[in-house]
Z-matrix of the N, CA and C atoms (Angstrom, degrees):
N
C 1 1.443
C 2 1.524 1 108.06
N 3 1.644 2 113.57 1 136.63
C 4 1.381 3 107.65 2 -162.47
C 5 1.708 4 93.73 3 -136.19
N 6 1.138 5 125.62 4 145.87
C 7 1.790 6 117.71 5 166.64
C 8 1.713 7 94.51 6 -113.15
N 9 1.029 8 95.41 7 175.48
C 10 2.298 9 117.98 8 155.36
C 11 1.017 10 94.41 9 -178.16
N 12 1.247 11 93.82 10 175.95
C 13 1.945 12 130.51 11 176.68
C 14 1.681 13 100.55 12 -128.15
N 15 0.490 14 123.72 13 132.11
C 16 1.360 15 153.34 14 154.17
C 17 1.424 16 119.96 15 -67.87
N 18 1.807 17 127.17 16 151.91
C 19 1.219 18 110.85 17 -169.33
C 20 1.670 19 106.80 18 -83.43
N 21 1.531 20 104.04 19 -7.51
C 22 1.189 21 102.82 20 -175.92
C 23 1.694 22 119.47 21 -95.63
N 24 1.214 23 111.26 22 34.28
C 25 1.481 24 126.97 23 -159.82
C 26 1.538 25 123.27 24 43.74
N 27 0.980 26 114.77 25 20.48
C 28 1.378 27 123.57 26 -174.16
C 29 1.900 28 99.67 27 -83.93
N 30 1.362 29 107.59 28 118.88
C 31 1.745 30 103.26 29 172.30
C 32 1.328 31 103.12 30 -98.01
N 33 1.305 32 119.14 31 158.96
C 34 1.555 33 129.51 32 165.28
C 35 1.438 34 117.09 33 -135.70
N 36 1.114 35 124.01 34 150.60
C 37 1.517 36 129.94 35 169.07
C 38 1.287 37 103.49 36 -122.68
N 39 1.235 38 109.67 37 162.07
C 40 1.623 39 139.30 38 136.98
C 41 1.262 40 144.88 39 -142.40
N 42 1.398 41 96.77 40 179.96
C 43 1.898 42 94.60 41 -173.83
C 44 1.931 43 94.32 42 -168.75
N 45 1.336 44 103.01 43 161.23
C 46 1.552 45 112.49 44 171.25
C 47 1.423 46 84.97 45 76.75
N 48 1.839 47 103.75 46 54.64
C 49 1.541 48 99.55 47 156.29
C 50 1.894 49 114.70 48 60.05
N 51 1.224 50 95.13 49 16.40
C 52 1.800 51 86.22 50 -179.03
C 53 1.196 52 97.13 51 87.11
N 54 1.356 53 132.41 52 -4.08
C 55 1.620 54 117.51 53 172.73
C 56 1.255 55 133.85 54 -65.55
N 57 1.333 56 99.36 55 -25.03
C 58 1.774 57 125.39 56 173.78
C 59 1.367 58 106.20 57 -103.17
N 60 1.130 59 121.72 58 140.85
C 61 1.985 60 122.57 59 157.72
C 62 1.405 61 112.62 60 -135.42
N 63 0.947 62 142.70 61 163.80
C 64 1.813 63 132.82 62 -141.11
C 65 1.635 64 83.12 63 -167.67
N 66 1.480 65 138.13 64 111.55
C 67 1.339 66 128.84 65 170.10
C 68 1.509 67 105.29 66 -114.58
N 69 0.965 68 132.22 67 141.23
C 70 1.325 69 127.72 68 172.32
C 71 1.703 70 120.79 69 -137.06
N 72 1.035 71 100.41 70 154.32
C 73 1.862 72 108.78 71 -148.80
C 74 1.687 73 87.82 72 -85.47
N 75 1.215 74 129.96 73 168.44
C 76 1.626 75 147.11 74 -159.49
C 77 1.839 76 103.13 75 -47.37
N 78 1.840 77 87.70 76 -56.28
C 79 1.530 78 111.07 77 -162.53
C 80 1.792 79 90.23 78 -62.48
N 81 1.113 80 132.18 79 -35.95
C 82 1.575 81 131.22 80 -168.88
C 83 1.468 82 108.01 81 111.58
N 84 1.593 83 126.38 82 11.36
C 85 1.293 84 111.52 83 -176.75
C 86 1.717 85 97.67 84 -102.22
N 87 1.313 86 109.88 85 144.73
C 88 1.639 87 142.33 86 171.72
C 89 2.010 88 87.11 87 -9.55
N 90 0.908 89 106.42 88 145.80
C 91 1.435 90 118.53 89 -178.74
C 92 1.459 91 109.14 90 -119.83
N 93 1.885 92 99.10 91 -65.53
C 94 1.413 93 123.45 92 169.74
C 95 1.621 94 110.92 93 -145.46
N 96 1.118 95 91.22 94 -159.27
C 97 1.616 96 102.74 95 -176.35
C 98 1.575 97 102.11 96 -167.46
N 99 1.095 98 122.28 97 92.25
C 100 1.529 99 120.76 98 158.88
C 101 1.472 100 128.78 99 -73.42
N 102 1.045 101 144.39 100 128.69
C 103 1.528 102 147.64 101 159.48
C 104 1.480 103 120.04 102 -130.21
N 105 1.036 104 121.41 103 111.98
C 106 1.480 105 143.35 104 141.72
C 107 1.536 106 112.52 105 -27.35
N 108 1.309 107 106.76 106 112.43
C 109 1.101 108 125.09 107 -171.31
C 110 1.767 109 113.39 108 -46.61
N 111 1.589 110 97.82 109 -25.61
C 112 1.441 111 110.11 110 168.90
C 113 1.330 112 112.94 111 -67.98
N 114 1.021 113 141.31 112 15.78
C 115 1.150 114 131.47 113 178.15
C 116 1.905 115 110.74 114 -106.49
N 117 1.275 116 99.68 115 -0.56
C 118 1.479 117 96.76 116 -178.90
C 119 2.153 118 105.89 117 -88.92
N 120 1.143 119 119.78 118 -27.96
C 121 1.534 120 117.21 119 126.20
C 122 1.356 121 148.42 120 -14.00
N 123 1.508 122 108.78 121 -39.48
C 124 1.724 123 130.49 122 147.19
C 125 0.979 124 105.67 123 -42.30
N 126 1.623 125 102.16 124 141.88
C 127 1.638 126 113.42 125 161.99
C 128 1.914 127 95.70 126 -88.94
N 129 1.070 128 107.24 127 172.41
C 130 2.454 129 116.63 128 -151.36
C 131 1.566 130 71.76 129 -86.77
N 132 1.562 131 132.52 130 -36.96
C 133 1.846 132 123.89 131 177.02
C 134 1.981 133 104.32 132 -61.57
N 135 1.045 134 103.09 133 -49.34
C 136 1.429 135 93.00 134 -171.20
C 137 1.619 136 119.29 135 -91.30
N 138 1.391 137 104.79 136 -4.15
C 139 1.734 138 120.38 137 147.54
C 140 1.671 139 111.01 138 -64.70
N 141 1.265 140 96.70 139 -67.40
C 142 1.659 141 92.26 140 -168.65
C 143 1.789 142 122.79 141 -47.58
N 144 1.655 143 100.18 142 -34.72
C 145 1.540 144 125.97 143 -173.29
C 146 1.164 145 83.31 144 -77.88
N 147 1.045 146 140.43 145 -59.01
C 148 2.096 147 122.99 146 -169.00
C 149 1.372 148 117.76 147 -52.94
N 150 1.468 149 110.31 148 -57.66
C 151 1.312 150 118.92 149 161.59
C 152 1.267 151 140.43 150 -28.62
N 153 1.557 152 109.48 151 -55.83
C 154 1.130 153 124.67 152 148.90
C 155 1.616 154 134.82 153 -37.20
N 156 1.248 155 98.44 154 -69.28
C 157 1.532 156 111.23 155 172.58
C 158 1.459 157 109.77 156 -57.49
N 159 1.431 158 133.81 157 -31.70
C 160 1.272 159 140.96 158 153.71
C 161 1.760 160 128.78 159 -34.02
N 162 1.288 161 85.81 160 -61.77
C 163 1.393 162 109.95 161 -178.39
C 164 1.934 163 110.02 162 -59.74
N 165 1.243 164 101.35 163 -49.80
C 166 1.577 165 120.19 164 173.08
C 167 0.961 166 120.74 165 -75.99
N 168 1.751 167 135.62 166 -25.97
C 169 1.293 168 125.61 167 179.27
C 170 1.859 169 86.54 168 -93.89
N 171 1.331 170 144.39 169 -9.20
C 172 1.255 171 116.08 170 147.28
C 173 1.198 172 124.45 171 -84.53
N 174 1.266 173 131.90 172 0.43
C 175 1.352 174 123.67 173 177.77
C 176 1.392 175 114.97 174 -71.24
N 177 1.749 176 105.01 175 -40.75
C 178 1.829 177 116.49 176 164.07
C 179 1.382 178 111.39 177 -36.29
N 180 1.356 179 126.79 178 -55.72
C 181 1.183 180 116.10 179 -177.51
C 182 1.061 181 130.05 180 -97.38
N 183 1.393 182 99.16 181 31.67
C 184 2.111 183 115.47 182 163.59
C 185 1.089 184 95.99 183 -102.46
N 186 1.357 185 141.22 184 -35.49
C 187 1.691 186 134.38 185 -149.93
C 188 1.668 187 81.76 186 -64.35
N 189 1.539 188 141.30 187 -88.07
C 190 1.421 189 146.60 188 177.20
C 191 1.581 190 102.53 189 -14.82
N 192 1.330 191 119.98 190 -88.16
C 193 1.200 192 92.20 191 -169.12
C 194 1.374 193 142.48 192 -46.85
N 195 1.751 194 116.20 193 -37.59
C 196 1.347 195 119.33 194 -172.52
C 197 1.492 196 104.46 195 -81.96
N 198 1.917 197 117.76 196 -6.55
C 199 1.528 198 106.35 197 165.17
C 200 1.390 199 110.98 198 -74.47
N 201 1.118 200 125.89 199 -36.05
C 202 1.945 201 126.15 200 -173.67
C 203 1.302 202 88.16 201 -61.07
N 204 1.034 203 133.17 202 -52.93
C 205 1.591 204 133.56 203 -179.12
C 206 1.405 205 114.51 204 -38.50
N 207 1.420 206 95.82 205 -88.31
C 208 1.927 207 103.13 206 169.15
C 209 1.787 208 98.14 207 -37.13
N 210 0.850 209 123.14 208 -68.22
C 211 1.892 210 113.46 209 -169.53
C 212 1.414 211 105.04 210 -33.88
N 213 1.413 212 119.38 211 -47.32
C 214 1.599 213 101.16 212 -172.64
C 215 1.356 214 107.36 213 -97.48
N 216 1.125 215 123.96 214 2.85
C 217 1.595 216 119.80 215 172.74
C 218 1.548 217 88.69 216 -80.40
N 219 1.181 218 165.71 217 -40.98
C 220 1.373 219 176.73 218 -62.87
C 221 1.413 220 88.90 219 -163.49
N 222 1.457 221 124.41 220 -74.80
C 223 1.355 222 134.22 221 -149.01
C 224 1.624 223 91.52 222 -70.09
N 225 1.469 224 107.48 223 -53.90
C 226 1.729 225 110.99 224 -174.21
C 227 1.443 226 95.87 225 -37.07
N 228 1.149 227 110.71 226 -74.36
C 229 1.805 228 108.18 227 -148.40
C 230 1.823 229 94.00 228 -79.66
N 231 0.990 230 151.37 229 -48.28
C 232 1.398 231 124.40 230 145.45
C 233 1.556 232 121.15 231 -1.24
N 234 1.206 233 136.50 232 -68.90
C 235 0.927 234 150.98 233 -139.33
C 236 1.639 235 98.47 234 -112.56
N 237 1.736 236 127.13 235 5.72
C 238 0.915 237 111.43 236 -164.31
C 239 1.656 238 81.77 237 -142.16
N 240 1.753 239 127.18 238 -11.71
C 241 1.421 240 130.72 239 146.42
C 242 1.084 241 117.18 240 -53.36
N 243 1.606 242 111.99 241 -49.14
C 244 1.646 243 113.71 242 176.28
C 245 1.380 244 130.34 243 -52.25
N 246 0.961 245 115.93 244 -36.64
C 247 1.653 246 120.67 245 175.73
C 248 1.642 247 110.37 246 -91.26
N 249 1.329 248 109.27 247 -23.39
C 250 1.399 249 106.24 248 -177.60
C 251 1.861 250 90.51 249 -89.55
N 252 0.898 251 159.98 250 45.63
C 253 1.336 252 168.07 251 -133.86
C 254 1.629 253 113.46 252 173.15
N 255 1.758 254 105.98 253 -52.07
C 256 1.122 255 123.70 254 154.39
C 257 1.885 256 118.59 255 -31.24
N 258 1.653 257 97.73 256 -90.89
C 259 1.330 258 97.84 257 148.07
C 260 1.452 259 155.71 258 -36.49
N 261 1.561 260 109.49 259 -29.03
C 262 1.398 261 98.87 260 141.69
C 263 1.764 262 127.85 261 -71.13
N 264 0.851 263 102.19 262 -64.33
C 265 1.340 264 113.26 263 172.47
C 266 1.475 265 96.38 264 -25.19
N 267 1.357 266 147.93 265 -65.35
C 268 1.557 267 137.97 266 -158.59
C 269 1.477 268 97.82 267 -65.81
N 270 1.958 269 114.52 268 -52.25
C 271 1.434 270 96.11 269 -157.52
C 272 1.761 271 102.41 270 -78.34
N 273 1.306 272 127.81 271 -9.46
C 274 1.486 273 104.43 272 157.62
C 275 1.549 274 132.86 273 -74.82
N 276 1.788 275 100.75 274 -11.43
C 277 1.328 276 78.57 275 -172.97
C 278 1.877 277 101.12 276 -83.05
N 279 1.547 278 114.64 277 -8.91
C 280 1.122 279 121.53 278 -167.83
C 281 1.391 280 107.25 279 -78.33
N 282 1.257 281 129.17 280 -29.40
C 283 1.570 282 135.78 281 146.70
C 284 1.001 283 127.72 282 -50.68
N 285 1.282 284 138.02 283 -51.58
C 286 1.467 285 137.80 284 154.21
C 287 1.161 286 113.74 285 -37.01
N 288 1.388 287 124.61 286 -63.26
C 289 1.372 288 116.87 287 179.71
C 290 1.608 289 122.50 288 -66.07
N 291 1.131 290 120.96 289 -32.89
C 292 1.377 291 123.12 290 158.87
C 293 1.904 292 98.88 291 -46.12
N 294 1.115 293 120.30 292 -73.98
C 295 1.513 294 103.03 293 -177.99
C 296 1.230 295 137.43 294 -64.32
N 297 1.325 296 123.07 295 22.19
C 298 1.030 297 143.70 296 166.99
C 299 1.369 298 116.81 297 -67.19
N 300 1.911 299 87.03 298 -60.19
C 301 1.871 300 100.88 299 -172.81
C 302 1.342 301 117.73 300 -74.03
């Protein structure tokens, strides 16, 4: 069983000896699906179990990428509350003082 990432965020797994490969696109939906013609030799139990384990040893190496992801989607809108917070903060204090006078 093998995972990577790719530069293009694409993860993949396998299992059944490299017979299976499972790639999946950033978001986690199906990318591809490779199979080795050897795999029609499988019994549909030790197909389904490859697959599986395929599918999951790439899913491991989605959790990392789509967390660096979420981290800066975090910081963005952080950083994009702050100034919009900013701006409130001025036009109340600029209201208050209008009711002052």
């Amino acid at each position: 069983m093998e995972a990577a990432v790719d530069t293009n965020y694409i993860v993949s797994g396998e299992a059944a000896g490299g017979w299976i490969r499972v790639e999946l696109a950033s978001d986690g939906r199906l990318w591809d699906l490779i199979l080795d013609p050897r795999v029609t030799a499988m019994t549909a139990q030790d197909l389904r179990s490859g697959l599986v384990e395929a599918f999951l040893d790439a899913q491991e190496c989605l959790a990392p990428a789509t967390g660096e992801a979420f981290a800066q989607q975090v910081a963005d809108a952080s950083e994009a509350a702050e100034r919009r917070f900013a701006e409130i903060s001025t036009a109340l204090y600029d209201i208050s003082r209008r009711a002052v006078r």
